[in-house]
N, C-alpha and C positions, 0 to 999 in steps of 0.2 A: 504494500500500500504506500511506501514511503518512498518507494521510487515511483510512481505514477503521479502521487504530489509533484514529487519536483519536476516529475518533466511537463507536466500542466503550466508551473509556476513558470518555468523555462518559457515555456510556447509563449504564454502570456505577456512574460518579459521582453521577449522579441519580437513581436509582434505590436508591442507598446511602441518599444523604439522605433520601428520600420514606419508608425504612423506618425508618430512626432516627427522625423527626419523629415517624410515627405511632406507633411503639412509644413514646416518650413523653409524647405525647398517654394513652396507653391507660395507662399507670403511674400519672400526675398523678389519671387519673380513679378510681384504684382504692384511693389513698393513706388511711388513716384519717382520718375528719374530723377528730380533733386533733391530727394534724402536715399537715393541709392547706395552712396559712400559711405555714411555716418552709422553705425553698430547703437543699436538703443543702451548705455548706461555708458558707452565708453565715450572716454573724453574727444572733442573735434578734434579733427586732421589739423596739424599745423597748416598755415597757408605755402601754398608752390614754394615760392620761391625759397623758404626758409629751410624747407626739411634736407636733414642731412647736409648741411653747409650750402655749399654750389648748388644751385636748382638743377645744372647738368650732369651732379655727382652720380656714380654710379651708382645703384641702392643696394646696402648691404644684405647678404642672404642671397645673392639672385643665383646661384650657380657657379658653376665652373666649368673650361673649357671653352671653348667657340661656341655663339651662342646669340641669340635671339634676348632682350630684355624688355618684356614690355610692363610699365608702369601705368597701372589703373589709376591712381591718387593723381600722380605727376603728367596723367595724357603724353606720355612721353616713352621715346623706343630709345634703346640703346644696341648697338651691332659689337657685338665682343669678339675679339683675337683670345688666342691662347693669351696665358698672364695675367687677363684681366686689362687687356689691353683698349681701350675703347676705341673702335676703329672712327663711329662714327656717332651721334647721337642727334636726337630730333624730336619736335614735337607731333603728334598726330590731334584726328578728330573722331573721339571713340566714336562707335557705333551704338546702337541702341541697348544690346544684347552686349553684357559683360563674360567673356571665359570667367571661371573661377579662378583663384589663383593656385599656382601651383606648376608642373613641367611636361609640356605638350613637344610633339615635334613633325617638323612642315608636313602635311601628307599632301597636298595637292598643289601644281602651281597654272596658272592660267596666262598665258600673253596680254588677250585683251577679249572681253566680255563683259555683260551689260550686267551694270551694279543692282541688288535686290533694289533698290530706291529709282532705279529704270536709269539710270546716270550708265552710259560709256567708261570702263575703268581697265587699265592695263595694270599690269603685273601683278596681280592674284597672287597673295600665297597664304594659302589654308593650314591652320595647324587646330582648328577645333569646332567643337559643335554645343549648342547647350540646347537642347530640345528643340531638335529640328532646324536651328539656325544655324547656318555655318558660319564659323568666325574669320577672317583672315584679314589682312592689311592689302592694300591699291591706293592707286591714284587714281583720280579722275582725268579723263583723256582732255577734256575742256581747264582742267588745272582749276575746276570750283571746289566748294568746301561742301560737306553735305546739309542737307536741312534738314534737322533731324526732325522725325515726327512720335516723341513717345506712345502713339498708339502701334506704330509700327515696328515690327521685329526686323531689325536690319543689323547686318554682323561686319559692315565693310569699316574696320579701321583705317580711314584714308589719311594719304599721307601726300606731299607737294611730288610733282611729276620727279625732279631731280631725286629725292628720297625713294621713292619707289624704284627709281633704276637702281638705286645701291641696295634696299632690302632685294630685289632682284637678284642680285647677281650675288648676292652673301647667302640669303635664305634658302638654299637648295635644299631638296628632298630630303628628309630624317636629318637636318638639321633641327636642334634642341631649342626650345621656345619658352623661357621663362618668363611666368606672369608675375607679379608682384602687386600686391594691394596698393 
């Protein structure tokens, strides 16, 4: 009888979790894009410029090796050499739809093809999905910014035509893609 208990207790208990997890999942996704960033009890983001010294400093934690950095707080990508070297770094224009943070890597690249927002965008390169969105960095072939429209799921982190030729030509297939809060 006392193992039938616990394994009740067990199912129960995971089953608890599995609905907690996704009902927060499903909260996080519904949240207004401007309190997207900000965690309920924890203190605000420093403002850009301030965090970690240099606004274009590298953010500590991002990985190792050659590498992909992108920062969700800082809207900013950083292109890594071995060392920790920063080959190149730059601002983007997130898209609607946030990756989680954590360590992705390129799985698709595209030349030129029409942006989920109907926009013309060259240099595709996909390294993630968040329910059914695909995430990746481009530029816009007109060199515009996007207009985002919060009711819309759009995954294209764009980036200036010149910045996209260099995530191009760095971001090759099963290269490593680290997100950072």
């Amino acid at each position: 009888m006392a193992g039938t208990s616990s394994t009740i207790v067990a199912g129960l208990t995971a089953a608890a979790l599995a609905t907690v997890g996704y009902l927060g999942h499903r909260a996080a996704e519904t949240v207004p894009p401007d309190l997207r960033r900000e965690a309920s009890g924890a203190p605000a983001p420093a403002p850009k410029a301030s965090r970690g010294g240099h606004p274009a400093a590298l953010p500590p934690r991002s990985g190792l090796g050659q590498r992909v950095v992108y920062s969700l707080g800082r809207d900013r990508v950083w292109l890594v050499d071995k060392g920790d070297k920063v080959r190149r770094t730059f601002g983007v224009s997130p898209s609607t739809v946030d990756p989680a943070p954590g360590t992705y890597r390129v799985t698709s690249r595209s030349g030129k093809v029409t942006g989920s927002d109907g926009v013309p965008v060259e240099h595709v390169v996909r390294f993630a999905g968040v329910d059914g969105t695909v995430i990746g960095f481009s530029a816009a072939v007109d060199g515009s910014a996007p207009v985002l429209d919060p009711r819309e799921r759009t995954g294209g982190i764009r980036e200036t035509r010149a910045e996209g030729a260099a995530m191009w030509k760095f971001a090759t297939i099963g290269r490593t893609v680290v997100v950072v809060p």
